[in-house]
N, C-alpha and C positions, 0 to 999 in steps of 0.2 A: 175259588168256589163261587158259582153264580150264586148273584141274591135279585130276590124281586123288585121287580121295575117301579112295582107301586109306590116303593120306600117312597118316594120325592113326593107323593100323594096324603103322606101322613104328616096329619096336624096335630103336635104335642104341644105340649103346655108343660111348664117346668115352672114349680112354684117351688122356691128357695133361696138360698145365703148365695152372697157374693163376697170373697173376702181377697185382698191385695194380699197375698204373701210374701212376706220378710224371710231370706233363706240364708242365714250362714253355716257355714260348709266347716267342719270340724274332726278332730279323728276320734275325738270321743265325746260323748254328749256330755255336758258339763255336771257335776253332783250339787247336791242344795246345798248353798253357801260356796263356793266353788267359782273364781271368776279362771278363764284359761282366756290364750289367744287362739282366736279362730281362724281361718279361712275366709275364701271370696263371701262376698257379700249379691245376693243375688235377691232382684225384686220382680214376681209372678202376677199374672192374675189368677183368679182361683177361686174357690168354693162351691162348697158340694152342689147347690143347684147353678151354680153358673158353668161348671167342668161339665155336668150333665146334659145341660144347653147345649155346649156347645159340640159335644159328643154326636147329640141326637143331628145337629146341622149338618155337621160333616160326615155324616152317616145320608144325606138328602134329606132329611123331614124339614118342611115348616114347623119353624120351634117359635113360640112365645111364652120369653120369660117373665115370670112372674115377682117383685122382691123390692127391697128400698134399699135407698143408699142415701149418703152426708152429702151438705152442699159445699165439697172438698173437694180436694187435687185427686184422691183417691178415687171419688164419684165421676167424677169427669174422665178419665182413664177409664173406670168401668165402663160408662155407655158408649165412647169411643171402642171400645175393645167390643162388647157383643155386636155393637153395629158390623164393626166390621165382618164379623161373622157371618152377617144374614139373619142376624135374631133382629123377632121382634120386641122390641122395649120399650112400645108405648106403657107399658104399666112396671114399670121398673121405677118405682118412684123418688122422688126427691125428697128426704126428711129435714128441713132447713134445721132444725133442731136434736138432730143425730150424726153420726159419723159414721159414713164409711167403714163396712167392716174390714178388721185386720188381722192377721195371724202371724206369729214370730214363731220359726221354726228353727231348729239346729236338727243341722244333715249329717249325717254321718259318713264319709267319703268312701269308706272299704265297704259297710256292710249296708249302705242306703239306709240305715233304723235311721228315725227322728221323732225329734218332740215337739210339742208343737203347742202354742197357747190362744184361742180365739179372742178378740177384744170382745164387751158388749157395744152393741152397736144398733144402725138403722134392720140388722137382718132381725132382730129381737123384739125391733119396737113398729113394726107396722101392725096394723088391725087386722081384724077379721074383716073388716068393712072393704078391706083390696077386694079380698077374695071372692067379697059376693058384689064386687063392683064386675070382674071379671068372669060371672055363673055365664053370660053367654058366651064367652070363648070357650070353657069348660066344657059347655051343653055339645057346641061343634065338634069336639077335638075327638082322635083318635084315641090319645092316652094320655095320661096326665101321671105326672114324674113330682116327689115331692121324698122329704126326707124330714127327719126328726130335728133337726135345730134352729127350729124355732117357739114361739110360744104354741103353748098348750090350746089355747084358747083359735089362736090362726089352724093348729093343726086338726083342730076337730071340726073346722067350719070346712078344711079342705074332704074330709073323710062325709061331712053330711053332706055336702054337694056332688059330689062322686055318685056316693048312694041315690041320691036323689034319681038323677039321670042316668041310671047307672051304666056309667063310666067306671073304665077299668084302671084302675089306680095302681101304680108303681111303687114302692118304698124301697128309698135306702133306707135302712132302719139304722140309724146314727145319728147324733147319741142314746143309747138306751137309757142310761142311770135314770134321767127323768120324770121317765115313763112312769104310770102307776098300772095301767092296762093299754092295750089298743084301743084306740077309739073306735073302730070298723074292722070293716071284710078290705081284704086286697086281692087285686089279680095276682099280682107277684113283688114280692120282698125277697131284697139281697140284704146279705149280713154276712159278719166273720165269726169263723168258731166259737171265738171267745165271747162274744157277742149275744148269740145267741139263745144260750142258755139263761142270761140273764136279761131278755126280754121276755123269755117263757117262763122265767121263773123255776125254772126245770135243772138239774142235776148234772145230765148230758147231754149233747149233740141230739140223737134219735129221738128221747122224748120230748126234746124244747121242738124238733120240729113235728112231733104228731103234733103235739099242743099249739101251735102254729097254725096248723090245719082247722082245729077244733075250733080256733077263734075269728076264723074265718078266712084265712091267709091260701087261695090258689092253688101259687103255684112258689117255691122255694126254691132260691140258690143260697149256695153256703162256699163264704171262700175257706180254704184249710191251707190255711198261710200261701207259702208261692208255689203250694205245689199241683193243688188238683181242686177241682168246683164239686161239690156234692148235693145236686141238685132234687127234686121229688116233689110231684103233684099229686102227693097224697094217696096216690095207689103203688106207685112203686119210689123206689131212690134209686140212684147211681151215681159215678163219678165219671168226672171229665178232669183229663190232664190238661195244667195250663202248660203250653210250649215255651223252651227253653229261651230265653231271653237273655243280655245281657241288664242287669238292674243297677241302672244309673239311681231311680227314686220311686217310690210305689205313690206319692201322695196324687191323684184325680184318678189312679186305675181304678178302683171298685167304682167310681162313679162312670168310664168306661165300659168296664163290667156289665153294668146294671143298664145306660142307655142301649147300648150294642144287643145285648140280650134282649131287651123288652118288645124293640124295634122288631129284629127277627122271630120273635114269638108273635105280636102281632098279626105280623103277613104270611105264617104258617102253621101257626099252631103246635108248633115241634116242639116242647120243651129240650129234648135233647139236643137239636141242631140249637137251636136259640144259646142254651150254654155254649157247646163248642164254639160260635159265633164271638159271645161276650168274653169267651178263654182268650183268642186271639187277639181282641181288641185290647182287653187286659195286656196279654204278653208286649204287645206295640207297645204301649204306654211305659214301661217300666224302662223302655231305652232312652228315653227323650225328660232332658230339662223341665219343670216348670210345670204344674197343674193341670190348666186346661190346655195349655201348649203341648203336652204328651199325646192327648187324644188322635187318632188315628183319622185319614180323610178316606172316605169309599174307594178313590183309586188305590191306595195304598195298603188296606187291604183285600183288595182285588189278583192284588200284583204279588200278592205272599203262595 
């Protein structure tokens, strides 16, 4: 499928978590109280707004991450890893007095399920003061990509600075529990069925996402587990089948999902093409190892 030239033209901004993932491999996820023996032991980089980054790169945007890290083995691995991407990480900060976020996951080998537990860490404990150290990257950019886990207080400085200049704002929406409302309007938020609902506050699918709308939410994609996007900008909904894939591990797709899509809505304004777009990049990502290592490079989905 051709995509637009201009991609390489667009300037994002991804303000989010970075987290080093811990991955053992098991045939059944362990019960509370429950020690078994595992499988390989495998260590990721990862986390929602770094998979995102790095998504949006390998897609051609200038990306500038936004996030902190520990002054650890962990930290030092992170900013070696995004550079090597082509991310910007001048504001990727140093917390001497924090760690390095971490995640422990157990994988499930036949059926890819896992669980998975975040550390508290530097992605928790940065200020609001990043964010509006960073309001003139913001003011320039294209789009600006941010997601739910971190504080309350950084999340609302991201949502008034947006509005401010308005900028058209991306949301993974994850974690929800948190939440008490939205802080703002969005161009587009991704979320999963189960998800959903209990951002809206709402009963079912349909009315969490009128009431989405109503709060001021664009444009909507919804994953419905691995099999189809149901997408809607408030005048109509529809579904997009995600393609058949072999699923090694689902953990950085929806943040695939979500760059892939935004990117392509962007530079055409399609909501439909934009899903089919983030379907495919999704489905790449579920064959390949490792969080942000899943994400899919423009040649390669070129070449599908």
């Amino acid at each position: 499928m051709p995509l637009p030239s201009e991609w390489r033209s667009l300037q994002v901004v991804v303000i989010g978590t970075y987290n080093t993932n811990l991955v053992v491999w098991c045939d059944a996820i362990p019960l509370k109280g429950q020690s078994i023996l595992g499988g390989d032991f495998e260590m990721f980089c990862g986390g929602k707004g770094a998979n995102c980054a790095v998504a949006a790169a390998r897609a051609g945007c200038q990306v500038k991450f936004v996030g902190a890290h520990g002054r650890d083995a962990f930290g030092k691995m992170a900013r070696e890893r995004l550079t090597k991407e082509g991310i910007d990480i001048s504001d990727f900060v140093d917390l001497p007095r924090s760690k390095t976020g971490v995640a422990l996951f157990f994988q499930e080998r036949k059926t890819a399920a896992h669980a998975a537990l975040a550390s508290t860490s530097a992605n928790n404990q940065f200020s609001p003061a990043l964010i509006r150290k960073v309001e003139p990257a913001i003011r320039k950019s294209d789009r600006v990509f941010t997601h739910f886990a971190m504080s309350s207080s950084v999340l609302s400085e991201i949502y008034r600075i947006c509005d401010l200049y308005k900028k058209r704002l991306v949301v993974y929406a994850v974690p929800v529990q948190p939440l008490v409302q939205l802080p703002g309007s969005s161009y587009l938020m991704v979320a999963n069925d189960f998800e959903t609902p209990l951002l809206a506050r709402c009963n079912d699918l349909d009315s969490a996402i009128e009431e989405l709308h109503h709060c001021g939410v664009q444009n909507v994609i919804i994953r419905q587990e691995n099999r189809s996007l149901l997408f809607s900008d408030g005048s109509s909904s529809r579904t997009q089948p995600i393609p058949a894939a072999p699923l090694v591990q689902d953990v950085g797709s929806m943040e695939c999902l979500t760059a892939w899509a935004a990117i392509t809505l962007a530079s055409t304004g399609d909501l439909a093409l934009a899903t089919q777009m983030g379907a495919q990049a999704m489905a790449f990502s579920f064959s390949r190892h490792g969080a942000l290592d899943s994400s899919p490079y423009l040649s390669e989905l070129l070449a599908e």
